[in-house]
N, C-alpha and C positions, 0 to 999 in steps of 0.2 A: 226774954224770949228771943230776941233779936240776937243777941250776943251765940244764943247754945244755935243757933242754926247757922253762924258763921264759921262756929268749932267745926260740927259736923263738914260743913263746907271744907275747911282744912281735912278735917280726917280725909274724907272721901279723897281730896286730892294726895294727901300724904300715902295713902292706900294705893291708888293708882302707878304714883310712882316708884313705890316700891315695886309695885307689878313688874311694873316698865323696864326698870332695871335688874331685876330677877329675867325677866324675859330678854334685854338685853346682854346680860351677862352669860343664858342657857345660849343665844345664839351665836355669842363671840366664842365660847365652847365649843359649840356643834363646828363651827367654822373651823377653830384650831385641830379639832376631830378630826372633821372631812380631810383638810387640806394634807395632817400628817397621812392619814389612810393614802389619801391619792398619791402621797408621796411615796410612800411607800410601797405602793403598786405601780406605779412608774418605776418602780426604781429593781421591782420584780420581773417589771415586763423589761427592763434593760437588760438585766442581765439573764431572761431568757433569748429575748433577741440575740446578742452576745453568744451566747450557748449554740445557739441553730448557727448563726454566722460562723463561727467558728470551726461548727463540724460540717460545715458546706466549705466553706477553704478549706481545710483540712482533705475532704472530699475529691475538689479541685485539682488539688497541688498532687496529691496521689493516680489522679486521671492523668495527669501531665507528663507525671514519674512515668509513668505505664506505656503514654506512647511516646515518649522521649526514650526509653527503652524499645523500644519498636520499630521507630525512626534509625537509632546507632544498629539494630540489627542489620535492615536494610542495605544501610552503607556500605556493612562490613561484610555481607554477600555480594561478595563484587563480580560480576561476567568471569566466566574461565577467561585466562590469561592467552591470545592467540599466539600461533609463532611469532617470533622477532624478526625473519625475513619471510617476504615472498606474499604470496598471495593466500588465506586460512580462512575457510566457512568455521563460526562456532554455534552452536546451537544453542539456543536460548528456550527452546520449549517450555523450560519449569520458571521462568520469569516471565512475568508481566512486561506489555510495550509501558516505558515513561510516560511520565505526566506530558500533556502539550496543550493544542488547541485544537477542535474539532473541525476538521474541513470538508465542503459540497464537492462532493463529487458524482457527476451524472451519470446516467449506464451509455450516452454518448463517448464521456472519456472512457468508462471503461473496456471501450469495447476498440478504442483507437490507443490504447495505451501498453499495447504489445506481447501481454501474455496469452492473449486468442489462441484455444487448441480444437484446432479441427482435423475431425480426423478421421478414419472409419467407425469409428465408435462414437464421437463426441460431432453430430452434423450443425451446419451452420448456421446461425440463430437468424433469424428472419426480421431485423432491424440494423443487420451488416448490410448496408445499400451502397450502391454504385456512384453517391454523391458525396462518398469519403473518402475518395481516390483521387487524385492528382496523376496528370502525365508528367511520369520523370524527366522528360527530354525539356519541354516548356517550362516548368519548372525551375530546373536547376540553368536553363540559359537565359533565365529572365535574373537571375542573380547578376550583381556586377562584377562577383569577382568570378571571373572566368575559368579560374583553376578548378572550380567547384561542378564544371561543366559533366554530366552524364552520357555517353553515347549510347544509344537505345537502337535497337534496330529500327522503330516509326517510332512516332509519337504518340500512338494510342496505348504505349504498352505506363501502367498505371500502378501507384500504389499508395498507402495509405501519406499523410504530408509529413508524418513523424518518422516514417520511414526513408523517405527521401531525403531526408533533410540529413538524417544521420549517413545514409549512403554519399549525398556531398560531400560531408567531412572528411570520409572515408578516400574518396575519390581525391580530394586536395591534400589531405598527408602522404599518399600515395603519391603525390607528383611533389611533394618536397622531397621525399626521399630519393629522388632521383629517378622514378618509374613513368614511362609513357601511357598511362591508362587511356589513350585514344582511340586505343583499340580494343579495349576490355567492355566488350557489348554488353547491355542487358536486354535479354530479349524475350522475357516474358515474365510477368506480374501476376496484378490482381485481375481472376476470372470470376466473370458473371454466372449463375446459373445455366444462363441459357449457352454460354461458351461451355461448359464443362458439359452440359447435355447432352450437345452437337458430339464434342470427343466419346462421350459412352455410346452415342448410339452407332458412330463411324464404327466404332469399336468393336461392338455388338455385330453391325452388319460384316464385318470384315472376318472374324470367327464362328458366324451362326451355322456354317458349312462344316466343322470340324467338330462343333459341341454343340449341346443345350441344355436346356433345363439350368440346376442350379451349378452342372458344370461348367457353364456357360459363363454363368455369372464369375465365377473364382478366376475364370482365364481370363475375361476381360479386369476384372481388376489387378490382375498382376503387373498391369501397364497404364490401366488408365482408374481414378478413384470415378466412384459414384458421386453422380449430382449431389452437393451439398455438402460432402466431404470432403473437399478437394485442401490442401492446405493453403493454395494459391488462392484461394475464395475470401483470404483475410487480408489482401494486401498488403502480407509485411513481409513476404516470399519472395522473390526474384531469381531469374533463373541467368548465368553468366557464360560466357564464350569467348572465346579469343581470336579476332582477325583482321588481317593489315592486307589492303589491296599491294598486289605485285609481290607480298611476301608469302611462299606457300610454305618455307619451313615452318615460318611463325604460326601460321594459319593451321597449319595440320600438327602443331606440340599442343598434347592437352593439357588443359588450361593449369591443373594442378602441377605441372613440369616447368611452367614458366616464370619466372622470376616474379611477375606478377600475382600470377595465381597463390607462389609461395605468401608471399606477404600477404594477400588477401584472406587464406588458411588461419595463418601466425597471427595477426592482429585485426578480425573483425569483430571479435569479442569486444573490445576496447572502444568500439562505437556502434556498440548494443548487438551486433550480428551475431549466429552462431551458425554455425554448417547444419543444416535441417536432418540429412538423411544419411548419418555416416552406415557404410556397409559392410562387410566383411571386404579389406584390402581396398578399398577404396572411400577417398581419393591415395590414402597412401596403403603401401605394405603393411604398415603395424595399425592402420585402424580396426577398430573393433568395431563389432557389429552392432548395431540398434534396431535390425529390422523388425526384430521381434515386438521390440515396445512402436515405432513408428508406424509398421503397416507396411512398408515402403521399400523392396527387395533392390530396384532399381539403381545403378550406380547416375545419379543425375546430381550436376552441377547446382544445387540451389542453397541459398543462403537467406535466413529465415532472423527477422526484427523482431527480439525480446526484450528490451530495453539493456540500458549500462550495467544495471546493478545485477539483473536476472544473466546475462549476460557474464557477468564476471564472478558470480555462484555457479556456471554451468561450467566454464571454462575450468576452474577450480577441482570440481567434484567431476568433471568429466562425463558429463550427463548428457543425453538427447532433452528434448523437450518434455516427452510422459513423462520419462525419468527425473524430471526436475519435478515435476508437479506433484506424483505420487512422492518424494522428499520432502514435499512442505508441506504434506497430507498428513507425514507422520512427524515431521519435525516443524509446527506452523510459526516459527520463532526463530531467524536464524541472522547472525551478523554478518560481515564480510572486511576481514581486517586488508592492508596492504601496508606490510613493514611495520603491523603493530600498530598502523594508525585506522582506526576505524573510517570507512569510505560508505558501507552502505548496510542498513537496514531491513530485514522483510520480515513481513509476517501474512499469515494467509487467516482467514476466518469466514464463515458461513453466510454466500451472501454472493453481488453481484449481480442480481436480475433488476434492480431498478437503483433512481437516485438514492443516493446515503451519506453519510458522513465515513471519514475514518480520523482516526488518531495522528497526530502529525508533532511530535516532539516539540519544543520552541526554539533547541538550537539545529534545527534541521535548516538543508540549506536547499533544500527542493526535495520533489516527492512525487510519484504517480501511485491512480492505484487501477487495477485489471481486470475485467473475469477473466479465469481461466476457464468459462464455458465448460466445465465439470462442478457446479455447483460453489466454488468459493470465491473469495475475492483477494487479491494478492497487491499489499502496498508494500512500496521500495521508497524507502525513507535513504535522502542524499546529504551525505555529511563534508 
């Protein structure tokens, strides 16, 4: 009895581990199952990863093609080619300003950065004040070098300090060339309101006998502008004279006859000036007239700061001041070559009444930028 219930006792374990090993051997199966499946699907998801990557570079490299194609167009639209001598506006209108750096510029600068148009039609903005005027006379004799000196008729006659500053320079090439500007006065600047008021209403009372009503007005403006239109009201206007105590020929040759005056004509472009109000035959015989665009019938001596570059686009194109502006109205893109070498920059765009940035190239070597007080704002990019 003892003996069959130790068989059993075997069986039972013999039974067992057959189990054991039946279940052992289904899960070293299931294993080698899983493991090949999971390989196999790794090795699915490889090569679809693979697949996607592949048509993503592929993607890539054809995005590249496309603007690396886009880039050689670029290049190969180059600026029209300006003359090879002299002085040539080219027009840039249908290109874009270059890549650069974006710079602060306040409606302070803009409004002391020379292209200010005031006029009968365009009056003068009401944050041009009287404490962004400098007296010429103290000014330029507090400098050390002496050549640089201005004669004024007093010291209160004023004007913006960019303006004077460039009238220095003026003044010291002028006495290298061998010219006595000692005697080349300026004798009247930048006028306050309450100055230009004073002239309209002397004005006013001086013809209210011959006219009125709004003929009134027309007459007096043929000689004196209305308060807040005066061009003088931006201090970058200066009005010039010629005269030498004890000398009355000198004193009574007008100013454009004198060897001074000549050079002053000929090269005030060249340190940002341009003659403000040319008239029919004056100052010379063959000038042409601009009163029509200016306002300004009067043959008067004044010489008007629109910076270097604006300056040497006017001289160029032979423009008044409107005339320049209505040009960059329809041409807002314009270069300025000398001898083929690029010297200046401009472009005009919508804007001017508060602080802003503008566009500034990286290889620029200086730069302003302006309202022109007709709604836009005009940078001169300095190469």
């Amino acid at each position: 009895m003892a003996k069959e219930k130790t068989r059993n006792v075997y069986r039972r374990l013999i039974v067992w581990m057959i189990l054991f090993l039946l279940l052992a051997a289904l899960a070293a199966a299931g294993y080698v199952y899983t493991k090949k499946q999971l390989a196999d699907s790794e090795a699915k998801n490889a090569q679809e990863i693979e697949r996607i990557n592949a048509e993503r570079v592929a993607q890539y490299n054809a995005a590249v093609a496309e603007l690396s194609s886009q880039k050689v167009e670029v290049v190969n639209d180059q600026w029209p080619t300006p003359a090879a001598a002299g002085w040539d506006v080219i027009d840039l209108s249908t290109f874009p300003v270059g890549s650069g750096s974006q710079r602060n510029v306040t409606r302070k600068e803009m409004l002391t950065s020379g292209l200010l148009v005031i006029n009968r039609w365009n009056a003068m903005p009401a944050d041009l004040t009287d404490d962004m005027m400098i007296s010429i006379s103290n000014h330029s004799r507090a400098d050390k070098d002496k050549e640089n000196n201005i004669p004024t008729s007093n010291s209160s006659v004023m004007l913006q300090t960019v303006a004077v500053e460039a009238l220095m320079e003026l003044y010291k090439d002028a006495r290298v060339e061998g010219l006595d500007m000692d005697n080349i006065i300026v004798e009247e600047g930048y006028r306050s309101m309450e100055v230009q008021s004073k002239l309209w209403s002397d004005e006013l009372n001086k013809l209210s006998s011959r006219y009125s009503g709004d003929r009134l007005t027309e007459e007096v403006r043929k000689s004196t502008a209305y308060p807040g239109t005066s061009d003088f009201h931006t201090g970058l206007s200066f009005k010039v004279y010629n005269w030498k105590k004890g000398d009355n020929a000198f004193s009574s040759t007008p100013l454009h006859e004198t060897e001074q005056g000549k050079w002053i004509y000929q090269n005030a472009w060249k340190y940002g000036y341009v003659f403000r109000f040319p008239v029919q035959g004056f100052p010379y015989a063959d000038t042409e007239d601009k009163s029509f665009k200016t306002g300004i019938s009067l043959s008067m001596k004044v010489y008007r700061y629109v910076g270097k570059g604006n300056a040497a686009a006017m001289n160029t194109l032979d423009m008044c001041l409107e005339e320049y502006v209505e040009y960059l109205m329809q041409h807002p893109h314009i270069a300025i070559y000398e001898n083929g070498t690029l010297r200046y920059e401009i472009y005009r765009q919508d804007g001017g009444y508060a602080d802003t940035t503008v566009t500034v190239p990286f290889n620029a070597k200086g730069f302003t930028a302006s309202t022109d007080n007709i709604g836009g704002l005009v940078t001169v990019i300095e190469y």
